[in-house]
N, C-alpha and C positions, 0 to 999 in steps of 0.2 A: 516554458521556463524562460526563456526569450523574453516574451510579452512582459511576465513577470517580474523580471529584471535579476531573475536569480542564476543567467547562464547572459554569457552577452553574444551578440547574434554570431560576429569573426570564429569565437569558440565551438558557436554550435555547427556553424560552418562546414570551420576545418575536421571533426570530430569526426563529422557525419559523412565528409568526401572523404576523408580517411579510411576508417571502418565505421559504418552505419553501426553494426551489429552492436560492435564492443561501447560504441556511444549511447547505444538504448539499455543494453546492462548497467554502465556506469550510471546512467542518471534514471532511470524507468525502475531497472528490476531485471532479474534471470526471465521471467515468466511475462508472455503476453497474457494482459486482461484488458476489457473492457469497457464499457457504460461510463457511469458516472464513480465506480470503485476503481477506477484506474490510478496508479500512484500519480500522474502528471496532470488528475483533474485538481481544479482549486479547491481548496478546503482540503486536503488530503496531505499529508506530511512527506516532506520529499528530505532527502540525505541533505544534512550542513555539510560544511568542508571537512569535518571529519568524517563520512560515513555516513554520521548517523542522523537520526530523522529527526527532525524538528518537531515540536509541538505544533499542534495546528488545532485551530478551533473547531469546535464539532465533534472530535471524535473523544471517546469516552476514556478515564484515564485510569480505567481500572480494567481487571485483566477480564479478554471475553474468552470463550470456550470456542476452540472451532474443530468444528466434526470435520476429520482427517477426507473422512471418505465421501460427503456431501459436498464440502468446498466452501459451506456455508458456517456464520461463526454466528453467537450467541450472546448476548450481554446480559449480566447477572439479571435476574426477574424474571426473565422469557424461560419457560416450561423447559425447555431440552439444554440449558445453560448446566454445567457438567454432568451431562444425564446420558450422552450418546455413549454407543460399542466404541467407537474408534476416535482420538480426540487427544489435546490438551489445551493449553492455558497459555495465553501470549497477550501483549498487548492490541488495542486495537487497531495500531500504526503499522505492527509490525504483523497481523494477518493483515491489513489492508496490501501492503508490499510484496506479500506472498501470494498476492491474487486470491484471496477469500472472499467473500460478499457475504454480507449483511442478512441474518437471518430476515424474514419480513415479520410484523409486527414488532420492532426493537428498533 
């Protein structure tokens, strides 16, 4: 975020010799995830000053499915896209933030 110029470096600084923790929720997320579905990779939409997440390119702007209990989400056309036991309907910003990944093939 630093790099990016959407945190400046003194803030991310003090946040993090403060409380680490509470500065990885405030700008990450409750939940550790990894790869490249991390909310702090590029392309991925990170909270404006209100909260909330920004638009960001790539990701799709209609609502995907994500099976509760796989962890994995679905974007309309992929086979299992509102078909799974356990599941509902969010955008794809906001399962990306909640640490879901990317059915493969979608």
């Amino acid at each position: 975020m630093v790099i990016s110029g959407k945190l400046d470096l003194e803030t991310a600084q003090r946040e993090i010799a403060t409380d680490w923790i509470a500065a990885y929720k405030k700008y990450i997320g409750p939940s550790p995830v990894s790869g490249r579905h991390h909310p702090g990779y590029a392309g991925s939409a990170l909270p404006d000053s209100r909260g909330e997440a920004a638009a960001s390119p790539g990701l799709s702007a209609a609502k995907v499915w994500v099976n509760t209990s796989s962890g994995k989400y679905f974007r309309p056309g992929q086979q299992w896209y509102g078909k799974t036991k356990r599941g509902e309907y969010m955008s794809e910003t906001e399962a990306i933030q909640k640490g879901y990944r990317a059915a493969k093939g979608g």
